[in-house]
C-alpha positions in Angstrom: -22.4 6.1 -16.4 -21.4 2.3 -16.8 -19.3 2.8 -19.5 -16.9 5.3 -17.5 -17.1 2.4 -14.8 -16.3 -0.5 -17.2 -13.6 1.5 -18.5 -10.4 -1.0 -17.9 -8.3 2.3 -17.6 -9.8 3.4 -14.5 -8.3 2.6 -11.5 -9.2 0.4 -8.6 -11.5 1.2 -5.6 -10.9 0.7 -2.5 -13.5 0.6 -0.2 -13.2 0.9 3.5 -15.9 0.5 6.4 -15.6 2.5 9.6 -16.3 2.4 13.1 -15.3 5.7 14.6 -11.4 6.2 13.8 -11.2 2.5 13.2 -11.2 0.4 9.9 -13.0 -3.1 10.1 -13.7 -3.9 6.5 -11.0 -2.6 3.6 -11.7 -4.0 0.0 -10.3 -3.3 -3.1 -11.1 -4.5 -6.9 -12.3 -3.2 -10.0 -15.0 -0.3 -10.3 -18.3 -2.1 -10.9 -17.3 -4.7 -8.3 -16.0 -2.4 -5.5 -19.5 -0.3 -6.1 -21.4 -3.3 -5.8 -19.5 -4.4 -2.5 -19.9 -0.2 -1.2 -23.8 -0.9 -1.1 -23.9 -4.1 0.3 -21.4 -2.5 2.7 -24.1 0.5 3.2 -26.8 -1.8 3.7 -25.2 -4.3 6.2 -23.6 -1.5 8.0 -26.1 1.5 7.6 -24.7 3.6 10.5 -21.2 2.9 9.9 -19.5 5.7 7.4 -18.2 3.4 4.6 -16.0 5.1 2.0 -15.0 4.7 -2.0 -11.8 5.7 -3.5 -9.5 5.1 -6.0 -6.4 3.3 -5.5 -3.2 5.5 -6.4 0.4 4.3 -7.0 2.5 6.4 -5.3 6.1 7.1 -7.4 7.7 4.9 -4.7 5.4 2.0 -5.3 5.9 2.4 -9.0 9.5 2.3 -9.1 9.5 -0.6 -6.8 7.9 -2.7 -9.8 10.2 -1.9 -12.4 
């Protein structure tokens, strides 16, 4: 499994911590690193939902750079 997370064609996570409807933590970085932060996250916060996902360019975003 670490080499499909060290793979430098993946895309960033970003992981976001939860209290009810709000965000109060929203981080975003490269796979290994963003996993790492997601269980610190879990263990600081146990009874918070924290969540992991990959960041997306939208077309807009994308056009926007070139």
């Amino acid at each position: 499994m670490t080499a499909l997370v060290d793979d430098p064609r993946l895309p960033d996570r970003r992981v976001r911590v939860w209290f009810g409807e709000h965000v109060i933590a929203d981080y975003t970085a490269e796979p290994t690193t963003a996993i790492q932060y997601q269980a610190a996250m879990t263990r600081r916060f146990a009874s918070l939902r924290i969540t992991i996902e990959p960041v997306t360019v939208s077309a807009d975003e994308d056009a926007a750079h070139t």
